[in-house]
VOSE-444407 format. One record per residue (C-alpha): residue number from 1; x, y, z. Coordinates in pm, 1 decimal. Layout:
BEGIN
 pos     east    north       up
 NUM        X        Y        Z
...
***
This chain:
BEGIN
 pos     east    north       up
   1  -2078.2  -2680.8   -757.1
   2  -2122.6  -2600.2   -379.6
   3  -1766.9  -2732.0   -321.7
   4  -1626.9  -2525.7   -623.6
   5  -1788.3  -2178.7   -446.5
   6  -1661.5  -2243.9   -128.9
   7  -1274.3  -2311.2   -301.7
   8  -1354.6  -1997.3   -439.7
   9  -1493.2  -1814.2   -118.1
  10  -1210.5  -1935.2     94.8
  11   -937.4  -1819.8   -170.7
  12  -1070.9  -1444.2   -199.5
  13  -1083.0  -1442.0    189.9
  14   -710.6  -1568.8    171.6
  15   -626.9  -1268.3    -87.3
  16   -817.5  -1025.5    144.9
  17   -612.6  -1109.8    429.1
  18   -233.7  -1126.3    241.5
  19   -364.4   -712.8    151.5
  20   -475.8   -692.6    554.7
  21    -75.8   -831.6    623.7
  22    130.8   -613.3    366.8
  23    -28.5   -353.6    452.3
  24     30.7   -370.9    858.1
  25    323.3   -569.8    851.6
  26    549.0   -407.7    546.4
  27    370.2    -41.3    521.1
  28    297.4     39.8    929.9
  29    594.2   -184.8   1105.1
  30    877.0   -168.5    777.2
  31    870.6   -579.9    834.5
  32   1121.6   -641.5    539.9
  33   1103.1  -1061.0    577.8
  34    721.3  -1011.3    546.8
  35    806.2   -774.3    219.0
  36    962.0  -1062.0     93.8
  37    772.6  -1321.0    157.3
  38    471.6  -1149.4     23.0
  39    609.6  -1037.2   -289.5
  40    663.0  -1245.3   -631.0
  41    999.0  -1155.8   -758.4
  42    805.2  -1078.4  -1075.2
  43    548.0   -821.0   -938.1
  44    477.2   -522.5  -1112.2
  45    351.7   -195.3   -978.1
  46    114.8    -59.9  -1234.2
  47     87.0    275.6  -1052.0
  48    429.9    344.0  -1071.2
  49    544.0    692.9  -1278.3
  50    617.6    647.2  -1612.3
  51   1021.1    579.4  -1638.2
  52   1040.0    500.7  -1345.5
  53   1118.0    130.4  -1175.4
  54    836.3    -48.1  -1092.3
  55    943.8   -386.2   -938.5
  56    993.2   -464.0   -584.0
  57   1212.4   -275.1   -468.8
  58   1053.8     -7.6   -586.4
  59    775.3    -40.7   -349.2
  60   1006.2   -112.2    -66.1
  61   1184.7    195.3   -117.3
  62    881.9    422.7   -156.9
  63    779.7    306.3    236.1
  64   1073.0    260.7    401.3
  65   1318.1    565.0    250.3
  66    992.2    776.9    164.4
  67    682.8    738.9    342.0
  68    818.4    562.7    707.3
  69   1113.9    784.6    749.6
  70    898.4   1101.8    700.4
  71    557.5   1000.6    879.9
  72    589.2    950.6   1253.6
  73    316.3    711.5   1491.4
  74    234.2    550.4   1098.8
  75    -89.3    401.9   1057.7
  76   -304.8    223.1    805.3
  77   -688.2    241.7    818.9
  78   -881.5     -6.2    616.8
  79  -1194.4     93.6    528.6
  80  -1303.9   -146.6    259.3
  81  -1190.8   -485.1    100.5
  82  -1375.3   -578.1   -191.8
  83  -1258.1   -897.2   -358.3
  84  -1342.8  -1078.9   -687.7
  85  -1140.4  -1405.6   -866.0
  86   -734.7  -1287.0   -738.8
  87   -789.5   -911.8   -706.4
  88   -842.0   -742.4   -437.8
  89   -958.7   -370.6   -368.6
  90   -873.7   -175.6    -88.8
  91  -1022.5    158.2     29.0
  92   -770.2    294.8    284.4
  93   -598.1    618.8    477.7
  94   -220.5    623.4    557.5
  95   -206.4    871.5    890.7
  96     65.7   1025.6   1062.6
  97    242.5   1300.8   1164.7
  98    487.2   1478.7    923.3
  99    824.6   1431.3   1143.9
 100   1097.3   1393.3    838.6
 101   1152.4   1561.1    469.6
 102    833.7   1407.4    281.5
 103    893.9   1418.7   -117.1
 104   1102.4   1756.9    -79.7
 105    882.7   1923.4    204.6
 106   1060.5   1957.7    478.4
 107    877.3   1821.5    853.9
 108    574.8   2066.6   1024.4
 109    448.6   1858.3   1264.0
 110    129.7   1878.4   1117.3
 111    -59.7   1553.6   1130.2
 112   -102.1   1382.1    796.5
 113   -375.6   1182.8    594.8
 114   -329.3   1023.5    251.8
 115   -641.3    860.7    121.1
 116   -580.3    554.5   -117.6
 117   -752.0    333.1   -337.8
 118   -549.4     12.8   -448.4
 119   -621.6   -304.7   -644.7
 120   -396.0   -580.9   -585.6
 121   -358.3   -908.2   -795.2
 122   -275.1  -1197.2   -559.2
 123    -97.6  -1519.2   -702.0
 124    -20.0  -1782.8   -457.9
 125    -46.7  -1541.9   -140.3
 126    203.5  -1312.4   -266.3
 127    155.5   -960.4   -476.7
 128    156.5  -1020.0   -805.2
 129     29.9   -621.6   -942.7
 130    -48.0   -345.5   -781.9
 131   -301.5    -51.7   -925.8
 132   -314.2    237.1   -706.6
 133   -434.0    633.9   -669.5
 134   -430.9    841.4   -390.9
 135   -441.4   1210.5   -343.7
 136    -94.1   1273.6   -228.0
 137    -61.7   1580.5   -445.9
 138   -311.7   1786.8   -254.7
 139   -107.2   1628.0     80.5
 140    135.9   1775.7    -47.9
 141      9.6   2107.7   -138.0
 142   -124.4   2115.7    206.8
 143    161.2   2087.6    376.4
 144    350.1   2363.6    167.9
 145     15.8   2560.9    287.6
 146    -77.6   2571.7   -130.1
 147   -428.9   2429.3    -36.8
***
Protein backbone atom coordinates (compact mmCIF):
# COMPACT_ATOMS: atom_id res chain seq x y z
CA UNK A 1 0.00 0.00 0.00
CA UNK A 2 2.98 2.28 1.01
CA UNK A 3 4.51 1.61 -2.45
CA UNK A 4 1.10 2.32 -4.24
CA UNK A 5 1.00 6.07 -2.32
CA UNK A 6 4.29 6.91 -3.12
CA UNK A 7 3.51 5.89 -7.22
CA UNK A 8 0.83 8.08 -6.57
CA UNK A 9 2.76 10.98 -4.69
CA UNK A 10 5.54 11.00 -7.20
CA UNK A 11 3.01 11.14 -10.27
CA UNK A 12 0.98 14.31 -8.92
CA UNK A 13 4.45 15.96 -8.23
CA UNK A 14 5.29 15.03 -11.96
CA UNK A 15 1.79 16.73 -13.12
CA UNK A 16 2.60 19.75 -10.85
CA UNK A 17 5.76 20.34 -12.47
CA UNK A 18 4.62 19.70 -16.50
CA UNK A 19 1.89 22.96 -15.26
CA UNK A 20 5.28 24.74 -13.57
CA UNK A 21 6.99 24.09 -17.45
CA UNK A 22 4.02 25.15 -19.83
CA UNK A 23 3.48 27.73 -18.08
CA UNK A 24 7.26 29.32 -18.07
CA UNK A 25 8.41 27.73 -21.01
CA UNK A 26 5.27 28.09 -23.66
CA UNK A 27 3.26 31.16 -21.86
CA UNK A 28 6.48 33.55 -20.53
CA UNK A 29 9.38 32.49 -23.25
CA UNK A 30 6.73 31.48 -26.52
CA UNK A 31 8.99 28.00 -26.45
CA UNK A 32 6.92 26.40 -29.38
CA UNK A 33 9.03 22.75 -29.21
CA UNK A 34 8.06 22.77 -25.47
CA UNK A 35 4.22 23.61 -26.75
CA UNK A 36 4.52 20.60 -28.53
CA UNK A 37 5.96 18.38 -26.61
CA UNK A 38 3.65 19.13 -23.80
CA UNK A 39 0.54 18.94 -25.60
CA UNK A 40 -1.56 15.67 -26.67
CA UNK A 41 -2.67 16.21 -30.16
CA UNK A 42 -6.08 15.43 -28.69
CA UNK A 43 -6.27 18.13 -25.90
CA UNK A 44 -9.19 20.04 -25.40
CA UNK A 45 -9.54 23.46 -23.91
CA UNK A 46 -12.71 23.43 -21.91
CA UNK A 47 -12.54 27.20 -21.31
CA UNK A 48 -12.58 28.01 -24.72
CA UNK A 49 -15.78 30.39 -26.09
CA UNK A 50 -18.48 28.63 -27.31
CA UNK A 51 -17.92 28.23 -31.35
CA UNK A 52 -14.94 28.76 -31.13
CA UNK A 53 -11.74 26.19 -31.72
CA UNK A 54 -10.58 24.70 -28.84
CA UNK A 55 -7.63 22.37 -29.74
CA UNK A 56 -4.06 23.19 -29.72
CA UNK A 57 -3.56 25.56 -31.69
CA UNK A 58 -5.95 27.36 -30.24
CA UNK A 59 -4.04 27.83 -27.15
CA UNK A 60 -0.91 28.56 -29.03
CA UNK A 61 -2.45 31.26 -30.81
CA UNK A 62 -4.16 32.91 -27.83
CA UNK A 63 -0.27 33.43 -26.27
CA UNK A 64 1.77 33.94 -28.94
CA UNK A 65 -0.57 36.25 -31.53
CA UNK A 66 -2.65 37.55 -28.39
CA UNK A 67 -1.28 37.71 -25.08
CA UNK A 68 2.91 37.76 -25.91
CA UNK A 69 2.71 40.17 -28.73
CA UNK A 70 0.65 42.67 -26.62
CA UNK A 71 2.26 42.23 -23.00
CA UNK A 72 5.87 43.37 -22.78
CA UNK A 73 8.67 41.99 -19.77
CA UNK A 74 5.74 38.83 -19.57
CA UNK A 75 5.60 37.06 -16.45
CA UNK A 76 3.83 34.21 -14.72
CA UNK A 77 3.40 34.13 -10.91
CA UNK A 78 2.40 30.89 -9.34
CA UNK A 79 0.79 31.18 -6.35
CA UNK A 80 -0.73 27.79 -5.71
CA UNK A 81 -0.57 24.15 -7.12
CA UNK A 82 -3.02 21.94 -5.74
CA UNK A 83 -3.01 18.45 -7.20
CA UNK A 84 -5.29 15.36 -6.88
CA UNK A 85 -5.24 11.81 -9.20
CA UNK A 86 -4.10 13.74 -13.01
CA UNK A 87 -5.48 17.23 -12.35
CA UNK A 88 -3.86 19.84 -11.41
CA UNK A 89 -4.97 23.40 -10.08
CA UNK A 90 -3.19 26.41 -10.48
CA UNK A 91 -3.74 29.80 -8.77
CA UNK A 92 -1.72 32.31 -10.87
CA UNK A 93 -1.16 36.18 -12.23
CA UNK A 94 0.01 36.86 -15.85
CA UNK A 95 1.96 40.51 -15.45
CA UNK A 96 3.18 42.84 -17.87
CA UNK A 97 3.14 45.90 -19.41
CA UNK A 98 0.53 46.68 -22.16
CA UNK A 99 3.13 47.45 -25.18
CA UNK A 100 0.89 46.04 -28.33
CA UNK A 101 -3.06 46.05 -29.39
CA UNK A 102 -4.49 43.62 -26.54
CA UNK A 103 -8.03 42.10 -27.71
CA UNK A 104 -8.88 45.48 -29.66
CA UNK A 105 -7.31 48.00 -27.04
CA UNK A 106 -4.78 49.60 -28.39
CA UNK A 107 -1.07 49.80 -26.05
CA UNK A 108 -0.96 52.49 -22.77
CA UNK A 109 1.91 51.52 -21.21
CA UNK A 110 0.11 50.83 -18.26
CA UNK A 111 1.38 47.80 -16.43
CA UNK A 112 -0.93 44.81 -16.53
CA UNK A 113 -2.23 41.95 -14.16
CA UNK A 114 -4.57 39.11 -15.15
CA UNK A 115 -5.44 36.84 -12.28
CA UNK A 116 -6.19 33.12 -13.29
CA UNK A 117 -7.44 30.06 -11.96
CA UNK A 118 -6.81 26.86 -14.18
CA UNK A 119 -7.30 23.11 -13.81
CA UNK A 120 -5.31 21.03 -16.01
CA UNK A 121 -5.75 17.23 -16.75
CA UNK A 122 -2.30 15.67 -17.27
CA UNK A 123 -1.98 12.30 -19.30
CA UNK A 124 1.42 11.00 -19.76
CA UNK A 125 3.21 14.49 -18.98
CA UNK A 126 1.41 16.23 -21.60
CA UNK A 127 -2.03 18.49 -21.37
CA UNK A 128 -4.72 16.58 -21.87
CA UNK A 129 -7.81 19.50 -20.75
CA UNK A 130 -7.64 22.61 -19.69
CA UNK A 131 -10.50 24.47 -17.34
CA UNK A 132 -9.78 27.99 -16.84
CA UNK A 133 -11.29 31.64 -15.53
CA UNK A 134 -9.68 34.69 -15.12
CA UNK A 135 -10.84 38.21 -14.88
CA UNK A 136 -9.64 39.54 -18.13
CA UNK A 137 -12.86 41.43 -18.72
CA UNK A 138 -12.34 43.90 -15.93
CA UNK A 139 -8.40 44.03 -17.49
CA UNK A 140 -9.88 45.02 -20.05
CA UNK A 141 -12.26 47.55 -18.87
CA UNK A 142 -9.37 48.96 -17.04
CA UNK A 143 -7.38 49.64 -19.62
CA UNK A 144 -10.18 51.41 -21.75
CA UNK A 145 -10.37 53.43 -18.23
CA UNK A 146 -14.28 51.71 -17.92
CA UNK A 147 -13.27 50.53 -14.33
Amino acid sequence: MREMEMRDDFLIEKNKQVVLDFNMQVIVAGNRDAFDALMRRDFVNRSAPPGAPNGPESMWNTFEHILRPALGNLTVEIHDQVAEGDEVTTRKTINGVHIGPFMGVPATGKPVTINVIDIVRVEQGQYAEHWGINDLASVLARLNNRA
